[in-house]
N, C-alpha and C positions, 0 to 999 in steps of 0.2 A: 300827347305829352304836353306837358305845361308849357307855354314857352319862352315865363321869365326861369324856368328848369335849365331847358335846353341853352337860352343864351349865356346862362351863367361854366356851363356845361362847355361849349364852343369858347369862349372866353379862356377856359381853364387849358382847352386843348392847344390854344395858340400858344401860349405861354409854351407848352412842352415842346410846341412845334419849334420856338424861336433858341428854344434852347438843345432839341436836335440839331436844327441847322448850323445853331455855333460852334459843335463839335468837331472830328476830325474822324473819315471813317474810311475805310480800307476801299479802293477802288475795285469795282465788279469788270470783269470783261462783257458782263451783257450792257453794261451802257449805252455800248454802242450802237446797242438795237434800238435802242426808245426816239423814239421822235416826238420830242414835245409838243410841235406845233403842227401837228399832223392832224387833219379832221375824222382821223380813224382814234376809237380809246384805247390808249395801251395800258395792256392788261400784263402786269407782272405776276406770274402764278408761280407756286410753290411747296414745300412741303412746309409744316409748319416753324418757323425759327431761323429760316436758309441765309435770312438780311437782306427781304423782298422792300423792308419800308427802309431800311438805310440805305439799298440802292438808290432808292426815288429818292431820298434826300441830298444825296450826292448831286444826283440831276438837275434838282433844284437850285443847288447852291451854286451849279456853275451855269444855270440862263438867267439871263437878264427877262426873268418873266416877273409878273405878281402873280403867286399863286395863295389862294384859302385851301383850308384845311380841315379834314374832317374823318377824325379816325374811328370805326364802328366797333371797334375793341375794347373802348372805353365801357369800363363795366356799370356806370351811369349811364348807359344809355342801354339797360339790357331790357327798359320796356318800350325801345324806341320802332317805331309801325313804319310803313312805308308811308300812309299819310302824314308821317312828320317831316317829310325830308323835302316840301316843296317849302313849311316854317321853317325848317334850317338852315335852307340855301339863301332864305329873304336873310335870317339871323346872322350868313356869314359875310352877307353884302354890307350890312351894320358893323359889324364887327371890322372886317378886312379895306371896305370900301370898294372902289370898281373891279373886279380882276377877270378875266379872260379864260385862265389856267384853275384848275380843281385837282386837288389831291386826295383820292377818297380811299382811306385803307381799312383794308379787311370787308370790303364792301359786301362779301356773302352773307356776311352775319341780319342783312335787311332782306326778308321776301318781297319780293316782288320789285326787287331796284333796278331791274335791266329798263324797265320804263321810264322812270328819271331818267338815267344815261341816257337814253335814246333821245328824250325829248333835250337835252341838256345839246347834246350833239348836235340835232337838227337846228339849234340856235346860236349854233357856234363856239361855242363854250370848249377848251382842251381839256381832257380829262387823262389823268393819270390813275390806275387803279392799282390794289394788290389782293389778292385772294389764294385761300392757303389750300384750298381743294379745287378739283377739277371741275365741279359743277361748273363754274365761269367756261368751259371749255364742249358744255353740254347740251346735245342737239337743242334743247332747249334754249340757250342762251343764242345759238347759231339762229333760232329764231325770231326770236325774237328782237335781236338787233340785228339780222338779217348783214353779217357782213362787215360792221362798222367796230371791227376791233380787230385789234390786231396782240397775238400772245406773244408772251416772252417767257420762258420758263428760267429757274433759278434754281441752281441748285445750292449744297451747302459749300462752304471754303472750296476751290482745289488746292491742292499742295503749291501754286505759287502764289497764291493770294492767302493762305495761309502764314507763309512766309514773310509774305508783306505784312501781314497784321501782328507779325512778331519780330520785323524790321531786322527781318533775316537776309544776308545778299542771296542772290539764288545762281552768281557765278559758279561755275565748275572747272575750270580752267588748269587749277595746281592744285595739287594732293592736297591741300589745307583746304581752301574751299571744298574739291571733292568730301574731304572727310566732314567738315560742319554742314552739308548738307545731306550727304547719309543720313547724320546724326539727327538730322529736323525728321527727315522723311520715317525713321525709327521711328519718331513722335508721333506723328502724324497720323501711320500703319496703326498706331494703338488705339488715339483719339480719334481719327477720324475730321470733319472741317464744320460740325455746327460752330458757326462764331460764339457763342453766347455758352459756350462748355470750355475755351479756352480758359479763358479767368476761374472756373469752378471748381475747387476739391474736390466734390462729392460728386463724380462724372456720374456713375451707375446710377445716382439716385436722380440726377436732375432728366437722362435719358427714359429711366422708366416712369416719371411723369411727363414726358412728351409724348412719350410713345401712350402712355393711360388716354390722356389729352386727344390725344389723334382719334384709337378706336373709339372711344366713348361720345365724342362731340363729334367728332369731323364725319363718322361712321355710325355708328349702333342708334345715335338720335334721329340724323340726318331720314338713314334707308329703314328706320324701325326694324333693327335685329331682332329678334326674340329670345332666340338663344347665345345670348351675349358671350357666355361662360364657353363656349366649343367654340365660338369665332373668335374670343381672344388667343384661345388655346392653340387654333389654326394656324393662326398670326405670327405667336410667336413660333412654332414648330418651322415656317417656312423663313424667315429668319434665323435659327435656327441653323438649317440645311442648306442655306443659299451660299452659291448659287445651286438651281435646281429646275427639273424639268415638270412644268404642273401636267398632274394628273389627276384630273377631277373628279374621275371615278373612284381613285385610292384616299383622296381625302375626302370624301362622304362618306366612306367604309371607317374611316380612320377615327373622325369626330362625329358620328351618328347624324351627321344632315339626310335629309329624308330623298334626296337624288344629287345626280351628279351636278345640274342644273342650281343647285341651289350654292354648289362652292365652288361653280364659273363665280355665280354673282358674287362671292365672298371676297373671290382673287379680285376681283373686278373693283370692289370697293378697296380694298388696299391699294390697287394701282390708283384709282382716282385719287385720293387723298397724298399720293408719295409716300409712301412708305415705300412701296416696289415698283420696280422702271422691269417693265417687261418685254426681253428680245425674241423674236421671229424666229423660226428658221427657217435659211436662204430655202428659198423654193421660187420657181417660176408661177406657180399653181396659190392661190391666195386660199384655198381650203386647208392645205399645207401650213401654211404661215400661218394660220387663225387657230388653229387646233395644237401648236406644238411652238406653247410657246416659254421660256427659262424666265424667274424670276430672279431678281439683284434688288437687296436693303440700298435706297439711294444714298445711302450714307454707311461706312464701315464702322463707325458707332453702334449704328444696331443690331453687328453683329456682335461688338466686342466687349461694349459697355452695358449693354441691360444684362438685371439680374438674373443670374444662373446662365448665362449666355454661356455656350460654348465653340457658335463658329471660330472666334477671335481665335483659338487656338489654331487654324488652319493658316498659317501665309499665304497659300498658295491662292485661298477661296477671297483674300481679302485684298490681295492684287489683284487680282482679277475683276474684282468690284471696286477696286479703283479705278482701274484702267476702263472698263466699259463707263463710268460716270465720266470721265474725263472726254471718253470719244463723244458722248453725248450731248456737253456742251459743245463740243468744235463742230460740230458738221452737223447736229439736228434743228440749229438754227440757218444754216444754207439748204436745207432742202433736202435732204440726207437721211437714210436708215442706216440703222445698227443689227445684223442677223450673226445668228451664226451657222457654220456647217458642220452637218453631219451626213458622212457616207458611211457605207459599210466597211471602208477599210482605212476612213481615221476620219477628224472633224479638226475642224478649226475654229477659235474661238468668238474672232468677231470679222465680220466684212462690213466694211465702211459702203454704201452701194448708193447709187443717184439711179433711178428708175430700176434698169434692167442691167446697168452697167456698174461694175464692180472696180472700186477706183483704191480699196486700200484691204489689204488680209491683215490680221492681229493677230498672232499668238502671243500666253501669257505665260508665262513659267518661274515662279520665284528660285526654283532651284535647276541649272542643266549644269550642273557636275556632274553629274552620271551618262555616263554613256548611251544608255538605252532611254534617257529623259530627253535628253537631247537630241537623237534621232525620231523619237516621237515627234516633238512639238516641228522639226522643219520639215518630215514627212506631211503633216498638216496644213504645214505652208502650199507646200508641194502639190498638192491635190486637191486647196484651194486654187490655189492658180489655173490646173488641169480644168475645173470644173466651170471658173469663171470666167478664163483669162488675163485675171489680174496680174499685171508685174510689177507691184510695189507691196512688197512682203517685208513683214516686220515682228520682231520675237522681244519682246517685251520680258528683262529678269530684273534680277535684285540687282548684280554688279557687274555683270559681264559686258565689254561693248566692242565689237569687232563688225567686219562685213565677207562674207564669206558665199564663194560660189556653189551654185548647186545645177547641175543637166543647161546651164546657160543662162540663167534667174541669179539674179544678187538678192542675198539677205543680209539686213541690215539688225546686226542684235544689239540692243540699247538697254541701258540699267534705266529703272522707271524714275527714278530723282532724277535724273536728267533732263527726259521726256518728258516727263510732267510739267517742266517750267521752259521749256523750248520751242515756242510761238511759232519757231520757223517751221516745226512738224508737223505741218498737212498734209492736204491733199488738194 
């Protein structure tokens, strides 16, 4: 690449860097994980749009660091090679002056950059990154920097950081608060938490070109699909039905893939890119867990908002995929899985579990008005517990919120506006 091109090019991106930084942007709960001055690189990964580089900019603007900047999503630099980025780095020392700290977004879009990094690292250099696929997350990359990174996954909004960015209180304390945050969480349940769909009219239209966006670039280019036209089709059908339990042998039957083997790897490409977060089920046995596992849209947008969608129609489906995104941020950054159970004489929806030890059960149920709904989802509880020994049970609905005893087990039942912004609900 030319490299009065590129400095004019970095020149242009500081500018928009100075003038992200002087904005004002909704605080992440994953902050907390970034260590700027760590000699490991941190790696903010994501689905695409979650607010992986307004995180880092957040970070930015409260260390007293100098950090240069250097964003790979700049569509001027879409002929830019891996041997341009040792010119860049000199271009940003001109440009920026001495600094320490690097901020490099969307870093996958360069083959072959985990080498930079590495060498950037071995010189002491801090490196911030963000990248919108998993690749950054792939035995590859694990080999290549052998260790020298450290991930942070991001998802889109949750319902209280949602709420902040529409500078909504997220007290519940008196019927009036209760009632203005039902009313957010209504909102919410529809739209879902990409930031960048808040401000939109045209929600369906801006979701189905992300969601284009994803398969096409992040996917079908990436692993060279061939049959583009049946793995979009795939895509959206499991969207669609989610949540849902894959069966790989039903959809190769379903979209004419030539084995079952071939839409492992289809699922497998959705999951790396995020579109789909995929839970376990509890088993001791890891052939169990790998073979039988439920997929969730990390975002209730893509069920509600793309064209011709019809999950959004189900509450029950899109609680539910809240609630599991939500468990995902709290506990898969401490070390933590998400499964769920299934016995022959009921299942429970998610177990919070730290190794072999089960620390919290989750049922989800938008509606126990009925009788027979409600003795379902605590029987669940119930025989989670039996099978874990878990005694911290919890039934997650739309508005009900009581604690009530069961064979010597307290269950605690909580409306999800509640839950959703109540810090204190761990484990």
């Amino acid at each position: 690449m030319e490299r009065q091109k590129l400095e004019t090019i970095l020149r242009d991106q500081k500018q928009e860097f100075e003038t992200l930084l002087s904005g004002k942007w909704c605080r992440r709960k994953e902050e907390s994980l970034v260590n700027l001055n760590s000699r490991l690189a941190q790696v903010v990964i994501g689905v695409r749009r979650s607010g992986k580089s307004t995180l880092c900019v957040n970070l930015i603007k409260a260390a007293e660091e100098k950090f240069a900047y250097l964003n790979f999503e700049d569509e001027n630099l879409t002929d830019f090679k891996a041997e341009d980025l040792n010119m860049a780095l000199e271009c940003l020392y001109q440009i920026y002056g001495d600094f320490n700290h690097l901020f490099l977004d969307e870093i996958q879009n360069v083959d072959g950059w985990q080498h930079f990094v590495n060498r950037l690292l071995r010189g002491g250099m801090h490196i911030l990154m963000t990248g919108s696929n998993a690749k950054l997350l792939s035995s590859e990359l694990a080999t290549h920097m052998t260790g020298r990174y450290v991930p942070i996954e991001l998802y889109p909004f949750s319902f209280a950081e949602y709420c902040e960015a529409k500078e909504l209180p997220t007290s519940h304390g008196t019927t009036k608060e209760k009632g203005l945050l039902r009313g957010a969480f209504d909102e919410y349940m529809k739209d879902g938490g990409f930031p960048e769909l808040m401000g939109e009219n045209r929600k369906e239209a801006y979701i189905d070109e992300l969601i284009s966006g994803i398969l096409k670039n992040d996917i079908e280019k990436r692993y060279g699909i061939r049959y583009t036209a049946s793995f979009e089709r795939m895509a959206h059908h499991l969207m669609n039905i989610a949540p849902v339990k894959i069966n790989n042998a039903d959809l190769s039957e379903e979209f004419g893939f030539k084995s079952s083997h071939t839409a492992d790897n289809y699922v497998e490409y959705l999951e790396r890119a995020y579109l789909l977060c995929m839970v376990s089920k509890h088993s001791y046995k890891s052939q169990i867990r790998v073979h039988n596992k439920k997929a969730y849209p990390v975002d209730i947008a893509l069920m509600n908002r793309r064209k011709d969608a019809f999950a959004g129609e189900n509450l029950g489906w899109r609680l539910e995929t809240v609630v599991l995104i939500e468990l995902l941020r709290r506990y898969r950054s401490q070390g933590m899985d998400i499964a769920y159970l299934q016995e022959r004489n009921g299942e429970c929806d998610f177990l919070v579990c730290r190794g072999r030890n089960t620390e919290l059960a989750v049922q989800v149920s938008y509606d126990i008005s009925k009788e027979s709904t409600f003795k379902r989802e605590i029987k669940g509880l119930m025989i989670a517990s039996e099978k874990t020994g878990c005694r911290n049970l919890l039934l997650i609905t739309d508005y009900e919120e009581r604690t009530i005893q069961k064979n010597g087990l307290t269950i605690k039942i909580v409306p999800a506006y509640s839950w959703l912004v109540d810090s204190r609900e761990t484990v």
